[in-house]
PyMOL Python script that loads the backbone (N, CA, C, O; Angstrom):
from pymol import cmd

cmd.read_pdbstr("""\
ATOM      1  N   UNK A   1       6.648 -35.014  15.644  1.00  0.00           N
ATOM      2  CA  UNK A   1       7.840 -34.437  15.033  1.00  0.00           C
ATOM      3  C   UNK A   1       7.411 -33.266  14.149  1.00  0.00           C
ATOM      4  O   UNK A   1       6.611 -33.596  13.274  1.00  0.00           O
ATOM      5  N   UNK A   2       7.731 -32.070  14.170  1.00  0.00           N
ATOM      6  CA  UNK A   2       7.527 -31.156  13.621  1.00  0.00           C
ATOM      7  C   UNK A   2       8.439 -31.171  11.933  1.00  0.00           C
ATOM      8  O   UNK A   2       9.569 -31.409  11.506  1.00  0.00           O
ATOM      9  N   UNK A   3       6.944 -30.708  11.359  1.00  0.00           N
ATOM     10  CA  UNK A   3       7.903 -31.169   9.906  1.00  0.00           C
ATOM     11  C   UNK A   3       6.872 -29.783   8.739  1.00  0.00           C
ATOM     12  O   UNK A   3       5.791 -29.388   9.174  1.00  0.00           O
ATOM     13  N   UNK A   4       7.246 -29.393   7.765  1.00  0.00           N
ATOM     14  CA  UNK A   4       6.737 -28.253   6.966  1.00  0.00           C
ATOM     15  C   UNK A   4       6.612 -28.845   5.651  1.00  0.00           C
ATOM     16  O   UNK A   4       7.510 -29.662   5.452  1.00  0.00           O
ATOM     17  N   UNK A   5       5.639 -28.684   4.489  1.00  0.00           N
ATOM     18  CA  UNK A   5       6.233 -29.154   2.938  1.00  0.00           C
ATOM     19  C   UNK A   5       6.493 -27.937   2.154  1.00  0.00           C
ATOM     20  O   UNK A   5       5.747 -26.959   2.186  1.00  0.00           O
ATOM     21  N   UNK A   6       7.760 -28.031   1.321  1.00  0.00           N
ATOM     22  CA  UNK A   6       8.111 -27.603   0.999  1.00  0.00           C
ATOM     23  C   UNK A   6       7.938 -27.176  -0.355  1.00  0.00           C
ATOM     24  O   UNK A   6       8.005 -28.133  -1.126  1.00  0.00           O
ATOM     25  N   UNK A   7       7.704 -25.882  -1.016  1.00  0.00           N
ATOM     26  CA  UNK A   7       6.801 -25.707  -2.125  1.00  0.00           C
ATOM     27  C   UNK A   7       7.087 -26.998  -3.305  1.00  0.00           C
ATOM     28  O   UNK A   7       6.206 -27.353  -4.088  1.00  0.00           O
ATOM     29  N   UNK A   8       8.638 -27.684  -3.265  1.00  0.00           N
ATOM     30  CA  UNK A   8       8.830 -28.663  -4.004  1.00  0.00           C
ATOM     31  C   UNK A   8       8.237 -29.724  -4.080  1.00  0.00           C
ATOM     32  O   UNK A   8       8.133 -30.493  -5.036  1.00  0.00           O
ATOM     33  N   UNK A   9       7.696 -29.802  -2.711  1.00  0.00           N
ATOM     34  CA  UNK A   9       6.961 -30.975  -2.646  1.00  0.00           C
ATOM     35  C   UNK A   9       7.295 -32.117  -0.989  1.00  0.00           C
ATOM     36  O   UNK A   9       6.558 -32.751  -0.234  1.00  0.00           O
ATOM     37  N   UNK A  10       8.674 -31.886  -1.064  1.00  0.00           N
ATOM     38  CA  UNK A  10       9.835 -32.072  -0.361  1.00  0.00           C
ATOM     39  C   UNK A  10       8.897 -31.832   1.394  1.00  0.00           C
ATOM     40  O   UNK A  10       8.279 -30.949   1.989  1.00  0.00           O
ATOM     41  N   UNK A  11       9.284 -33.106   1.574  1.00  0.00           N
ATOM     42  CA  UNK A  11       8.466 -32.881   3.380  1.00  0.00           C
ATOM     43  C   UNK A  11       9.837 -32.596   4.153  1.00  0.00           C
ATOM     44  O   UNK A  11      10.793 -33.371   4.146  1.00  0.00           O
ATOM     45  N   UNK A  12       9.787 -31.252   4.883  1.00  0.00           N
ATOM     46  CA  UNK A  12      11.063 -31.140   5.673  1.00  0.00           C
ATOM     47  C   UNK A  12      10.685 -31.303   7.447  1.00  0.00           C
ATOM     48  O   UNK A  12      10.016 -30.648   8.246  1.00  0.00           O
ATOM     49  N   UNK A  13      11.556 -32.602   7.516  1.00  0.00           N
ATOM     50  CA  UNK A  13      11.262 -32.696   8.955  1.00  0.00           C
ATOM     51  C   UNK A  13      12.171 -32.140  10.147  1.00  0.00           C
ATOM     52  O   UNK A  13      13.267 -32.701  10.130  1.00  0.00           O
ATOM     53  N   UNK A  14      12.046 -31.235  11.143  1.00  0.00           N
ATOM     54  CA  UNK A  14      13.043 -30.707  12.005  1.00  0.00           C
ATOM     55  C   UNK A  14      13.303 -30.998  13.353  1.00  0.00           C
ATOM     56  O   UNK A  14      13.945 -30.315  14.151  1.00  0.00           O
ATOM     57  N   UNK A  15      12.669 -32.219  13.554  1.00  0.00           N
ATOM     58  CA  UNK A  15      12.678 -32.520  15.068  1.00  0.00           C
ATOM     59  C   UNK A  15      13.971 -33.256  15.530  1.00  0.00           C
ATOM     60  O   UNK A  15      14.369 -33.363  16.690  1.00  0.00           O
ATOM     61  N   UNK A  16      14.425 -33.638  14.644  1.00  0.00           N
ATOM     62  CA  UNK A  16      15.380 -34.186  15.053  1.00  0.00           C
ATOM     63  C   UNK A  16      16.918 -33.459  15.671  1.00  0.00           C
ATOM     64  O   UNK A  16      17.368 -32.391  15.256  1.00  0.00           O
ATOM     65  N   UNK A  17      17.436 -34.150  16.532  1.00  0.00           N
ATOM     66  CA  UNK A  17      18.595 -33.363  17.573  1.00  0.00           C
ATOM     67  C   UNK A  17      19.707 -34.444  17.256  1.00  0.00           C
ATOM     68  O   UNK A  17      19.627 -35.669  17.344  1.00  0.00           O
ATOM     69  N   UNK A  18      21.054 -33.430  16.758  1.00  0.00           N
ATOM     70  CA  UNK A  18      20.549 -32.113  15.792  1.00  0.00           C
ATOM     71  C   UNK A  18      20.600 -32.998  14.999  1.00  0.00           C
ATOM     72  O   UNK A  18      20.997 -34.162  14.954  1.00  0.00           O
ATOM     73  N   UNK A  19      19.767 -31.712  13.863  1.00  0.00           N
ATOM     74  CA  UNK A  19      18.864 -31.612  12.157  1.00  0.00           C
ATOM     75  C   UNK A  19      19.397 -31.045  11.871  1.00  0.00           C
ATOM     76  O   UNK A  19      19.737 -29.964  12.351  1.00  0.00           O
ATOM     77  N   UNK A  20      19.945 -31.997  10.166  1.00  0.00           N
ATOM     78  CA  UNK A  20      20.728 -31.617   9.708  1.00  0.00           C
ATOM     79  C   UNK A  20      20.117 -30.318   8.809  1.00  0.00           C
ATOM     80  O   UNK A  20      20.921 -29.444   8.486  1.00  0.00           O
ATOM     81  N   UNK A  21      18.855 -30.200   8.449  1.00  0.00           N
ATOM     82  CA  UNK A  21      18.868 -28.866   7.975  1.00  0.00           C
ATOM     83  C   UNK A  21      18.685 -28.174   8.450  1.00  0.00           C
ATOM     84  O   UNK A  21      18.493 -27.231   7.682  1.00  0.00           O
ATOM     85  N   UNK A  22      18.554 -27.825   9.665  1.00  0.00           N
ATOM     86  CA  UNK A  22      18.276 -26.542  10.679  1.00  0.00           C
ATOM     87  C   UNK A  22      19.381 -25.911  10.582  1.00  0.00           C
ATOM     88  O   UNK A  22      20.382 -26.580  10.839  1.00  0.00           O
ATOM     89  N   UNK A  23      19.567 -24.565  10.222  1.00  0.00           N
ATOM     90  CA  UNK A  23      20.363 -23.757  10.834  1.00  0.00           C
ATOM     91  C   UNK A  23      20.460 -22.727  11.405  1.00  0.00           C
ATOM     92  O   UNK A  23      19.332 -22.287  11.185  1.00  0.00           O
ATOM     93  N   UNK A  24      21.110 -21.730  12.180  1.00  0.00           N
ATOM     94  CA  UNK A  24      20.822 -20.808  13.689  1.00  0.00           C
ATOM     95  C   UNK A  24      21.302 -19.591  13.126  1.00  0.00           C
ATOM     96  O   UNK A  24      21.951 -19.491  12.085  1.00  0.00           O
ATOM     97  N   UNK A  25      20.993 -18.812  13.768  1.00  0.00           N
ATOM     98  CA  UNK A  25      21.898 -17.559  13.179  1.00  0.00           C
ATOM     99  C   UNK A  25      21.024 -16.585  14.126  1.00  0.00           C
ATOM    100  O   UNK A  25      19.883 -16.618  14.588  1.00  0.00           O
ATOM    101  N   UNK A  26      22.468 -15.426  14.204  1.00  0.00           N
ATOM    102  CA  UNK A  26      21.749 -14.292  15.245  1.00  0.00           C
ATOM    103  C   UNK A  26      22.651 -12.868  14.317  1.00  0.00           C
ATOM    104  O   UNK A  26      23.854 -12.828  14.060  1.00  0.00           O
ATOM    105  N   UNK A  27      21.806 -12.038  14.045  1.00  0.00           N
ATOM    106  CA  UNK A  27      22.248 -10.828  13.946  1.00  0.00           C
ATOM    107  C   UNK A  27      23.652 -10.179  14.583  1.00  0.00           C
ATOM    108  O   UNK A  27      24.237 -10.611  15.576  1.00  0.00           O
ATOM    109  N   UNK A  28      24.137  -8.774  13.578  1.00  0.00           N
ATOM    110  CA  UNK A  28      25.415  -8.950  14.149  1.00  0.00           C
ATOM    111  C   UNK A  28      24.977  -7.892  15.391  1.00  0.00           C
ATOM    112  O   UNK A  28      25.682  -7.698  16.381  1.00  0.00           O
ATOM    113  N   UNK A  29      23.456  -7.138  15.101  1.00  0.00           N
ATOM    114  CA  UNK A  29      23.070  -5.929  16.263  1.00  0.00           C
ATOM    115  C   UNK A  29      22.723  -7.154  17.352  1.00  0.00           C
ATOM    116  O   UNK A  29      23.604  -7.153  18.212  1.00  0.00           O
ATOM    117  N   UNK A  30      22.149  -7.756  17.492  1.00  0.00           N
ATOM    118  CA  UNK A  30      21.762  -9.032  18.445  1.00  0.00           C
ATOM    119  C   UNK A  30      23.034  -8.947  19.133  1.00  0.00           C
ATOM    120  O   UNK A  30      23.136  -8.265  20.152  1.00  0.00           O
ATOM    121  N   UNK A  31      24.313  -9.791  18.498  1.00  0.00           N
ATOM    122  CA  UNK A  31      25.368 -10.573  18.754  1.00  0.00           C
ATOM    123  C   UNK A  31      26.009  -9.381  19.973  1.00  0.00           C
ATOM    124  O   UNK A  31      26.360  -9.630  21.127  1.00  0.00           O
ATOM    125  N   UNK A  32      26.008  -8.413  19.454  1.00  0.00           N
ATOM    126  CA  UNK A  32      26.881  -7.219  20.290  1.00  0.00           C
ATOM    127  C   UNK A  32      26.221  -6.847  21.362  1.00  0.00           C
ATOM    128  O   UNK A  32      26.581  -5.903  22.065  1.00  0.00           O
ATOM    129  N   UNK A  33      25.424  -7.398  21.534  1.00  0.00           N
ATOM    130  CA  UNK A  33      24.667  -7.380  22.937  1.00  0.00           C
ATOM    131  C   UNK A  33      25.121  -7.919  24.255  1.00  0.00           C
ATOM    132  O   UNK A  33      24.605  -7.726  25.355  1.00  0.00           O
ATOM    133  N   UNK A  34      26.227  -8.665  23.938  1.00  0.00           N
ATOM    134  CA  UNK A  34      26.456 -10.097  24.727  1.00  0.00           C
ATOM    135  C   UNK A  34      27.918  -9.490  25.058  1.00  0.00           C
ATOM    136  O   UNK A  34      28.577  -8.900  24.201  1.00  0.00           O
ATOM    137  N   UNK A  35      28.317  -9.673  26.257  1.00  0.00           N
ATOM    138  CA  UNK A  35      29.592  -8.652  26.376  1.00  0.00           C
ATOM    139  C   UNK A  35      29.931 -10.132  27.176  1.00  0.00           C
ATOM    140  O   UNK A  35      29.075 -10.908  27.601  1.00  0.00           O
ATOM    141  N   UNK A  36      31.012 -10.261  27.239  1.00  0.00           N
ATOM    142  CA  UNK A  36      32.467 -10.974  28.154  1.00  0.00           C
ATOM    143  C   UNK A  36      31.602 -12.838  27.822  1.00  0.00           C
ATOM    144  O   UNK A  36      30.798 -13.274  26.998  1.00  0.00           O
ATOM    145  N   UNK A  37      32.261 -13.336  28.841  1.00  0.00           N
ATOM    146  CA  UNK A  37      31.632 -14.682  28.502  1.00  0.00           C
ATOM    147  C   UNK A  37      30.229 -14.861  28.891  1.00  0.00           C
ATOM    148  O   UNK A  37      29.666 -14.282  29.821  1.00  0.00           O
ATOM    149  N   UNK A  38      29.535 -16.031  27.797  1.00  0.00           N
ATOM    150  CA  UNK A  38      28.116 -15.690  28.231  1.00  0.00           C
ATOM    151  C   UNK A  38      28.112 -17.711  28.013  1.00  0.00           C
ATOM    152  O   UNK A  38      29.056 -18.430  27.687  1.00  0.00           O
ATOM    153  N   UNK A  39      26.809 -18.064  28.317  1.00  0.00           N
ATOM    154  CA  UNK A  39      26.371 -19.339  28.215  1.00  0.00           C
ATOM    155  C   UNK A  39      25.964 -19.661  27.059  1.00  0.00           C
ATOM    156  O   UNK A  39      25.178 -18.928  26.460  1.00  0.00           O
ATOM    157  N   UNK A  40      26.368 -20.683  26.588  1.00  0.00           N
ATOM    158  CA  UNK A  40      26.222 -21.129  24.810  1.00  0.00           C
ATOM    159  C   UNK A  40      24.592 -21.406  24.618  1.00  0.00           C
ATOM    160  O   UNK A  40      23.939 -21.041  23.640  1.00  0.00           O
ATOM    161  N   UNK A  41      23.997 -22.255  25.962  1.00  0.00           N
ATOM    162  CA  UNK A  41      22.733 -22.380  25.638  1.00  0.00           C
ATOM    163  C   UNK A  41      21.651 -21.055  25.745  1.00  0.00           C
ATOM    164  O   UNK A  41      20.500 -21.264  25.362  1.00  0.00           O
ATOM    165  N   UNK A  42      21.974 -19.824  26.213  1.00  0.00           N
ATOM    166  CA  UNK A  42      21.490 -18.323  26.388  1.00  0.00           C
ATOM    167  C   UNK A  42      21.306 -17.819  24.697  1.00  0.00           C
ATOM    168  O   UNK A  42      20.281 -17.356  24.197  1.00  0.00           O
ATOM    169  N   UNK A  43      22.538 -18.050  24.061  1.00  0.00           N
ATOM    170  CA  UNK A  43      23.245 -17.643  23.345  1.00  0.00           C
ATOM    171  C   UNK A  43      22.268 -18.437  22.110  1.00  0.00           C
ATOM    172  O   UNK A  43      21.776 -17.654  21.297  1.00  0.00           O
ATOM    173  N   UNK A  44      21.998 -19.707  21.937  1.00  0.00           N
ATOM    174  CA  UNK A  44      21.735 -20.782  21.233  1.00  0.00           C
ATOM    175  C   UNK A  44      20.217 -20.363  21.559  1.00  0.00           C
ATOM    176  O   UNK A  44      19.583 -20.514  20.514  1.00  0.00           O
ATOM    177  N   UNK A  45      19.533 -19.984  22.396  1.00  0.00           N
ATOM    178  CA  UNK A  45      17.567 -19.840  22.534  1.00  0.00           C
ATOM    179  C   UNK A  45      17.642 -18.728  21.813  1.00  0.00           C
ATOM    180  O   UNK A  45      16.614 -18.497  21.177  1.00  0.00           O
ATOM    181  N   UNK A  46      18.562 -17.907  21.682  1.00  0.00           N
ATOM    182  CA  UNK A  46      18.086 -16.568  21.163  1.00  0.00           C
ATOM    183  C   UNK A  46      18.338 -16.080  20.323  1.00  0.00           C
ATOM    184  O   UNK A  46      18.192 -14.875  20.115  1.00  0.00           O
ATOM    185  N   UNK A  47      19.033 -17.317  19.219  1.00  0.00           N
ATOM    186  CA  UNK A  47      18.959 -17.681  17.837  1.00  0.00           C
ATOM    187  C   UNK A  47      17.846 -17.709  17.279  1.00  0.00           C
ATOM    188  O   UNK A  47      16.884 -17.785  18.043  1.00  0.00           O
ATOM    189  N   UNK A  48      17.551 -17.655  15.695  1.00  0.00           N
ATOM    190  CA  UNK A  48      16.720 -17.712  14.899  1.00  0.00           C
ATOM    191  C   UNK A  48      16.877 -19.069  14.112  1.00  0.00           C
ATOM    192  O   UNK A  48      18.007 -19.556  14.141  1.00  0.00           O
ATOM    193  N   UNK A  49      16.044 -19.649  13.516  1.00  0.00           N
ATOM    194  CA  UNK A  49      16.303 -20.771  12.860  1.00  0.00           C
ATOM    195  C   UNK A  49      15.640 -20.314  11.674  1.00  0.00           C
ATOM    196  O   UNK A  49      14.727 -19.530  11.416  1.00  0.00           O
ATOM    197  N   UNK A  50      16.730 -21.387  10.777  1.00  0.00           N
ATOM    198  CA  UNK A  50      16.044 -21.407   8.858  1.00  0.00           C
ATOM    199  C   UNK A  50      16.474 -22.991   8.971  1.00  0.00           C
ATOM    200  O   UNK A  50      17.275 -23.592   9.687  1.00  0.00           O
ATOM    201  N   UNK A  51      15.377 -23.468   7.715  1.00  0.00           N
ATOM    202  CA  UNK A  51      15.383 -24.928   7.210  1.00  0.00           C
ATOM    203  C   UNK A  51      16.070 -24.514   5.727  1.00  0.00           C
ATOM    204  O   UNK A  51      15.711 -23.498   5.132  1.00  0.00           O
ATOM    205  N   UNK A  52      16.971 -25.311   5.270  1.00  0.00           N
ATOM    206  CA  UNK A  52      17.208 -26.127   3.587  1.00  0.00           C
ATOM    207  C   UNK A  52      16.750 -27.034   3.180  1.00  0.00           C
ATOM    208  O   UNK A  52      17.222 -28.161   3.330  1.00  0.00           O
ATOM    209  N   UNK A  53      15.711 -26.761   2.560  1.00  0.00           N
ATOM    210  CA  UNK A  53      15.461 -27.983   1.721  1.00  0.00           C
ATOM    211  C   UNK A  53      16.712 -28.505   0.675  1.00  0.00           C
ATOM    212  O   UNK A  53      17.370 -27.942  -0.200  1.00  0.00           O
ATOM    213  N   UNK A  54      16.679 -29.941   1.262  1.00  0.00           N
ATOM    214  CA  UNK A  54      17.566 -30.391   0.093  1.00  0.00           C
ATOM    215  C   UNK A  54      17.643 -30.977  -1.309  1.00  0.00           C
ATOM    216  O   UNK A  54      18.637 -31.290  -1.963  1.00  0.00           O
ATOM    217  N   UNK A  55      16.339 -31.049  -1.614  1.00  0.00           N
ATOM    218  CA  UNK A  55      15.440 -31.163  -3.294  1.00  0.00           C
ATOM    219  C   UNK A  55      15.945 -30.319  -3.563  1.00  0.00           C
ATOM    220  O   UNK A  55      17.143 -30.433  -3.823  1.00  0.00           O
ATOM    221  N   UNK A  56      15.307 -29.027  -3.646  1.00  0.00           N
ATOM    222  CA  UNK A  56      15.509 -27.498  -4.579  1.00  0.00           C
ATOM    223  C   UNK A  56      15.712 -26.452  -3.869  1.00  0.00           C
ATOM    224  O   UNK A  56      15.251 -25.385  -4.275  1.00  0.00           O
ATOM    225  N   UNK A  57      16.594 -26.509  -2.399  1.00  0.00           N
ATOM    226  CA  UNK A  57      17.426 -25.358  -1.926  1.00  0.00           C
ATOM    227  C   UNK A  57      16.993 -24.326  -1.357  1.00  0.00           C
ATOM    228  O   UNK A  57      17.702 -23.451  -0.861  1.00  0.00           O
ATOM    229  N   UNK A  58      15.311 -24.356  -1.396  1.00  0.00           N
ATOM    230  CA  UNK A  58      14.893 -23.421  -0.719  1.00  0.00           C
ATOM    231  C   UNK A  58      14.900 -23.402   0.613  1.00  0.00           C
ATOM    232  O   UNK A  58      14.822 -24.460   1.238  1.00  0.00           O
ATOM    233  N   UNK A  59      15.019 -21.895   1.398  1.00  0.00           N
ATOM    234  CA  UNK A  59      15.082 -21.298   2.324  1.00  0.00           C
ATOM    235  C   UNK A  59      14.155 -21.054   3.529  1.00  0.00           C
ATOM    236  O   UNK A  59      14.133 -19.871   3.871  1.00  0.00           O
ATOM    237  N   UNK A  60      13.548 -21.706   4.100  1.00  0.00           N
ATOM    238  CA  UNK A  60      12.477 -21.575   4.958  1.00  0.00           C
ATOM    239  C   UNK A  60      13.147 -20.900   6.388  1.00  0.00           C
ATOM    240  O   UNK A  60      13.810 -21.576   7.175  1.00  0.00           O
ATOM    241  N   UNK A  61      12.868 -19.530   6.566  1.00  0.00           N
ATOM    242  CA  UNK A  61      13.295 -18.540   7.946  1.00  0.00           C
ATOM    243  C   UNK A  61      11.979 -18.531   9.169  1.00  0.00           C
ATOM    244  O   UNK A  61      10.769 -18.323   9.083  1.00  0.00           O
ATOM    245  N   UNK A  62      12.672 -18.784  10.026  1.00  0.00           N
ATOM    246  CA  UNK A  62      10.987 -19.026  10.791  1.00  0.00           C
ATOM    247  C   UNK A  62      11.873 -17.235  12.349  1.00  0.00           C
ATOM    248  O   UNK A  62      12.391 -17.266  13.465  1.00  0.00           O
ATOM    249  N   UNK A  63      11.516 -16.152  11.377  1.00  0.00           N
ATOM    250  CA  UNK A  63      11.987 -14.815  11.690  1.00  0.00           C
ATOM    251  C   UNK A  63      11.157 -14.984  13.372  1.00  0.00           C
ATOM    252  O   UNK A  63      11.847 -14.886  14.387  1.00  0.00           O
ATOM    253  N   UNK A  64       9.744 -15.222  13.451  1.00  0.00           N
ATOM    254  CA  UNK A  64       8.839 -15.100  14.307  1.00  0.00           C
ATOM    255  C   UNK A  64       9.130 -16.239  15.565  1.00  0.00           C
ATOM    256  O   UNK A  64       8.755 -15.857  16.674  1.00  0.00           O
ATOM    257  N   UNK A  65       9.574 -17.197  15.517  1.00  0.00           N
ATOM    258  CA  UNK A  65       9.533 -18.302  15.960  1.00  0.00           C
ATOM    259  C   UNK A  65       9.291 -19.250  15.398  1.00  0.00           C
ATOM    260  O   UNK A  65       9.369 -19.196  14.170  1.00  0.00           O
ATOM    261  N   UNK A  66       8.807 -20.802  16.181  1.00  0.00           N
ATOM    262  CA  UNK A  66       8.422 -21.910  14.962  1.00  0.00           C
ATOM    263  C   UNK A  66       6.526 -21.823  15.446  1.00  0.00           C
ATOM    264  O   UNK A  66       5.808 -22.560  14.771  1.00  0.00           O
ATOM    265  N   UNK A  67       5.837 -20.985  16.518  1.00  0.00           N
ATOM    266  CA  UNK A  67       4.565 -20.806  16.273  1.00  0.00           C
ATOM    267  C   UNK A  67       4.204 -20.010  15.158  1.00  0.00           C
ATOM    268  O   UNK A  67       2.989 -20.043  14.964  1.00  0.00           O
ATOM    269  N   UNK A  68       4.765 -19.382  14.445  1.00  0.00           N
ATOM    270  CA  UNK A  68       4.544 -18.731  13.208  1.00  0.00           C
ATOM    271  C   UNK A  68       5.100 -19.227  11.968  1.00  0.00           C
ATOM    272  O   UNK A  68       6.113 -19.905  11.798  1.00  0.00           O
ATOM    273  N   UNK A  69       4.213 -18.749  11.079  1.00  0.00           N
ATOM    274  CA  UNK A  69       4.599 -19.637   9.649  1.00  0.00           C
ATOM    275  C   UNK A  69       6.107 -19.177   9.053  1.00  0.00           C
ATOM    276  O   UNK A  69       6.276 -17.959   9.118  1.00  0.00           O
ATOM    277  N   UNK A  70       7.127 -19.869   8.535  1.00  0.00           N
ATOM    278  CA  UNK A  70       8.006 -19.381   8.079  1.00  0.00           C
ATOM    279  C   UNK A  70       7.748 -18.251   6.793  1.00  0.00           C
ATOM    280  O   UNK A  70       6.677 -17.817   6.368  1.00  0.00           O
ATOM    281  N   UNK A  71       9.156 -17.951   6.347  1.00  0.00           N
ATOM    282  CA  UNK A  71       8.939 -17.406   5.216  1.00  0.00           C
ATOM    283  C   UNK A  71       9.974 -18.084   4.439  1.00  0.00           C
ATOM    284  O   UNK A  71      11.074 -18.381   4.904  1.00  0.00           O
ATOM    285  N   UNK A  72       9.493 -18.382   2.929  1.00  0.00           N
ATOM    286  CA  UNK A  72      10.275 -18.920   1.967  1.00  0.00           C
ATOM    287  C   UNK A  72      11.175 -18.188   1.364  1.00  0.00           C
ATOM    288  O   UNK A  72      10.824 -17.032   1.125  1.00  0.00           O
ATOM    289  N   UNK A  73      12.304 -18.525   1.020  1.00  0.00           N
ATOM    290  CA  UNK A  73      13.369 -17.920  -0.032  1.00  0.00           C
ATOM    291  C   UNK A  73      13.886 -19.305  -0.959  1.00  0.00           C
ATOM    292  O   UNK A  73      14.199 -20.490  -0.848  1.00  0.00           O
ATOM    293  N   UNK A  74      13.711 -18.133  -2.000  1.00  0.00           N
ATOM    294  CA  UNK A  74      13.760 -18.998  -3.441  1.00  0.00           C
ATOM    295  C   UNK A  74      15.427 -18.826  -4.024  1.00  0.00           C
ATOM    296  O   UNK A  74      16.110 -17.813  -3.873  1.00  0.00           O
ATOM    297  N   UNK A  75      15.766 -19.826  -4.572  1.00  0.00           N
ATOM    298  CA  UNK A  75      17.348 -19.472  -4.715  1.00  0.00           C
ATOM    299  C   UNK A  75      17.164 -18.794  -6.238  1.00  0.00           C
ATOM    300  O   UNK A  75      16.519 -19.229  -7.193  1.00  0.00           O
ATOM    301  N   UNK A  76      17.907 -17.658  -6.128  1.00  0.00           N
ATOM    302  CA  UNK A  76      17.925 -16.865  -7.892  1.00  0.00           C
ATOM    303  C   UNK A  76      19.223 -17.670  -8.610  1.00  0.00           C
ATOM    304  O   UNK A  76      20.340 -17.700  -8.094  1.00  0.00           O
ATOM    305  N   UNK A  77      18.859 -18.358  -9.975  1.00  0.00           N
ATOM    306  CA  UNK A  77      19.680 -18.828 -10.812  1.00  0.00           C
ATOM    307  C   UNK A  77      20.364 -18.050 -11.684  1.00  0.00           C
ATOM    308  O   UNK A  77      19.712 -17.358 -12.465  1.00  0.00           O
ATOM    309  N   UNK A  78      21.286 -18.029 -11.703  1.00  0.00           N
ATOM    310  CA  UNK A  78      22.364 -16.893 -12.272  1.00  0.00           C
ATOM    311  C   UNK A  78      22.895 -17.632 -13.441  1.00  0.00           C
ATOM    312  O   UNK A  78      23.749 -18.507 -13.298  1.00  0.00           O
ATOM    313  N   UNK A  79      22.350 -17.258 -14.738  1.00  0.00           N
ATOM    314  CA  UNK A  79      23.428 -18.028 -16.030  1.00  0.00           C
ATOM    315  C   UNK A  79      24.913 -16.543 -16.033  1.00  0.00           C
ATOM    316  O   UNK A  79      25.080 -15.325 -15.973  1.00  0.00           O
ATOM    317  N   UNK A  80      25.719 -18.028 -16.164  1.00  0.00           N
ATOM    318  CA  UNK A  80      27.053 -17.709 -16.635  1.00  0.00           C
ATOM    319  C   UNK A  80      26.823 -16.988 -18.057  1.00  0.00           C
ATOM    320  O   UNK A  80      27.991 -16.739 -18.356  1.00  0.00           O
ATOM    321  N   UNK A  81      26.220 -16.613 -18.871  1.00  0.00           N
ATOM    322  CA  UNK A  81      26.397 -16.814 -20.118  1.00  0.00           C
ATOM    323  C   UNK A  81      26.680 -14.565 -20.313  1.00  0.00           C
ATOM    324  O   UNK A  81      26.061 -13.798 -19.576  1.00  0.00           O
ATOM    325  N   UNK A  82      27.360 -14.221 -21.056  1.00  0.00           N
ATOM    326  CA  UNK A  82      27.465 -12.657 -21.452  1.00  0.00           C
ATOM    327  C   UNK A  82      26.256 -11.766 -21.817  1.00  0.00           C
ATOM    328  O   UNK A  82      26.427 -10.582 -22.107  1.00  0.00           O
TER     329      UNK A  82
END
""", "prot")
cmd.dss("prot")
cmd.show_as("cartoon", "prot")
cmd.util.cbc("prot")
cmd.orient("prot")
């Protein structure tokens, strides 16, 4: 099972179908590529995947594929305060 730790500490595991922290996403220059009806699973390989950690929210983008190391994003905390 493919799984990453997460700078929190947090072991994120993604093998599972479907995982709940995996999520897909394709560009909107990508997306416009795709003219009239197309096949969801075409559509779905040529997605990108990011993990959430659900400890401390960070962002793991795996831009390259999952043979390459992701890259982390850190969530910026914003005080309410003036």
């Amino acid at each position: 099972m493919p799984k990453i730790r997460c700078k929190c500490g947090e072991l994120l595991r993604f093998g599972d179908i479907p995982c709940k922290i995996e999520y897909k996403f394709i560009s909107d220059v990508e997306y416009d590529q795709y003219q009239e009806q197309i096949d969801s699973e075409i559509l779905y390989l040529n997605m990108k995947s990011f993990l959430q950690c659900d400890e401390c929210g960070r962002l793991w983008f795996f831009w390259d594929g999952f043979n390459n190391p992701p890259k982390e994003y850190v969530l910026n905390k914003i005080s309410n305060e003036s």
